[in-house]
N, C-alpha and C positions, 0 to 999 in steps of 0.2 A: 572470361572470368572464372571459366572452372579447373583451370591451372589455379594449384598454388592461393595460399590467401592475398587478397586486395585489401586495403587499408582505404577506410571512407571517414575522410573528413568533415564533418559535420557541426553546426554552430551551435545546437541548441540540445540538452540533457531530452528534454520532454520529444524532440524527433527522434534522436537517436535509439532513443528506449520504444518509440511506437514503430520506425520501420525494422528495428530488429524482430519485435512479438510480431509484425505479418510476415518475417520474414522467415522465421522458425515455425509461424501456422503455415506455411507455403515448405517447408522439410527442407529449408536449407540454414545451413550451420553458419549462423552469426552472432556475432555479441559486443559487445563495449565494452572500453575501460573508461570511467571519468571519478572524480573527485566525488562522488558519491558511495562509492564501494571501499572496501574494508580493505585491510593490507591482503588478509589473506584468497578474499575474493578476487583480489588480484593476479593472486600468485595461480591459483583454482584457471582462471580464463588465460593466463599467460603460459600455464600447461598444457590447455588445450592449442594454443597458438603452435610450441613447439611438437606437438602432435599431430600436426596437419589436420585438428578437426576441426578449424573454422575456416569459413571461405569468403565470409566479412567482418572485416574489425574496425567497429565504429570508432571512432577518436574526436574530441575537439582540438583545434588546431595548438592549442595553449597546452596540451596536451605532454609535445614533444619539447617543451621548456620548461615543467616546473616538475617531471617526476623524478624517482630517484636514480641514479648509476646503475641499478639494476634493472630498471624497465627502459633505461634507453637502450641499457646491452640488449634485452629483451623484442623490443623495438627492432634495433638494428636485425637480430635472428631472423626476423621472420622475413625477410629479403622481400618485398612483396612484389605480385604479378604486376597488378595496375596501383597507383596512388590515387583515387576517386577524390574528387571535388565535390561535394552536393551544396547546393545554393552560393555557384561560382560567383556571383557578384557580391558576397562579401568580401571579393577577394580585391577587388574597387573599392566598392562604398566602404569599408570598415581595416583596410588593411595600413589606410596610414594613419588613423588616427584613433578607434575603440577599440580593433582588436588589432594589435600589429603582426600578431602571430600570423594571420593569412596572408601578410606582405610578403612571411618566408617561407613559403611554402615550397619555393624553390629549392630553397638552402635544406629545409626538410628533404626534399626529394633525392637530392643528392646524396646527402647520409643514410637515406633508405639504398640506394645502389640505382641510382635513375629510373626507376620503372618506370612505364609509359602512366600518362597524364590523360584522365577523364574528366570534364570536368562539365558539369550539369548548371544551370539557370533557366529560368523563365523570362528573365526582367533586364535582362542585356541586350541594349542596342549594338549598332557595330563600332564601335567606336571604342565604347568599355568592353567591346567582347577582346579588341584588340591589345586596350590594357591588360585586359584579366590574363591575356596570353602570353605576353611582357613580363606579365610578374612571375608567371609558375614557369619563365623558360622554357615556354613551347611558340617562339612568335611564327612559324611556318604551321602550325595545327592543323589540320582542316575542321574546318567549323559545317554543323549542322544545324540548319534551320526549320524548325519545323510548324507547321501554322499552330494558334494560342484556340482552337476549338477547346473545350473544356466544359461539355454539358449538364455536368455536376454544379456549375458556376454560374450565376445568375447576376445582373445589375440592374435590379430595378427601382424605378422613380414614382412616388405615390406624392399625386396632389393632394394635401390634406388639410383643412382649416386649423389654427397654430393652439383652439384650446382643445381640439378634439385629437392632436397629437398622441398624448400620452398612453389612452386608450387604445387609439392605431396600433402604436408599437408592442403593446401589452399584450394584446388580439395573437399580432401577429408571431409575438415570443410565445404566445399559447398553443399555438397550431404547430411549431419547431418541436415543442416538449412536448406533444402527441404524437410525435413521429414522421409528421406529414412537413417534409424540410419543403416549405413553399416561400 
């Protein structure tokens, strides 16, 4: 990834805007474009694009179908190293029917100049990992599996009587907003 800028596809404005800001406190040069920004702030990040100063550019997948002739030229310039997938299984669950832009991710890929195919999930059996490979035109990939530890992440079950609920929850959204994420 430290060739050249990679282009990361991403679903949601509120991620792409949070792993850029850890990604620029971490001193590496990333940014977005989406439908939130100004013509000229466009023009502003798509300068830096032709200046080799960014090494991630966040995009939603809708992204590469509704801007104008001048950012798909734009687009197309930045030839990119890798095309990154993040949260690959919308490229399943949502690419024939919410969002169909991640059904063509292939067809994207192509118009970028094939660069090689990353693509990230948590929530992919082998079955859909094998669709998701199907769809971006990588069905030979090799797949990485990696165990779901994630000690940040907790599931727990509290037997509670059903009037003293409210109070439970309350308790417990009390002790979140003091800091103490139990």
């Amino acid at each position: 990834l430290r060739r050249g800028t990679s282009i990361v596809v991403s679903p949601l404005k509120a991620l792409m805007t949070e792993q850029v800001s850890a990604l620029l406190r971490k001193k590496v040069p990333a940014t977005f474009i989406n439908s939130d920004l100004s013509g000229s702030e466009k023009e502003v990040r798509f300068s830096w694009l032709s200046q080799g100063a960014v090494k991630l550019l966040y995009l939603a997948p809708e992204r590469f179908f509704v801007q104008s002739e001048q950012e798909r030229r734009n687009l197309k310039a930045v030839k990119p190293s890798f095309l990154v997938v993040d949260e690959a299984h919308c490229v399943d669950q949502w690419g024939r029917d919410f969002r169909r832009e991640y059904s063509r991710l292939n067809e994207v890929r192509e118009k970028l100049g094939a660069p090689p195919v990353l693509a990230f999930t948590a929530t992919a059996g082998k079955e859909m990992q094998q669709r998701i490979l199907s769809s971006l035109g990588i069905p030979d990939a090799q797949v990485f599996v990696r165990d779901i530890d994630r000690p940040n992440i907790a599931l727990l079950r509290w037997r509670c009587p059903e009037d003293e609920r409210p109070a439970e929850i309350a308790s417990l959204l009390a002790l979140k907003d003091l800091g103490n994420d139990k």
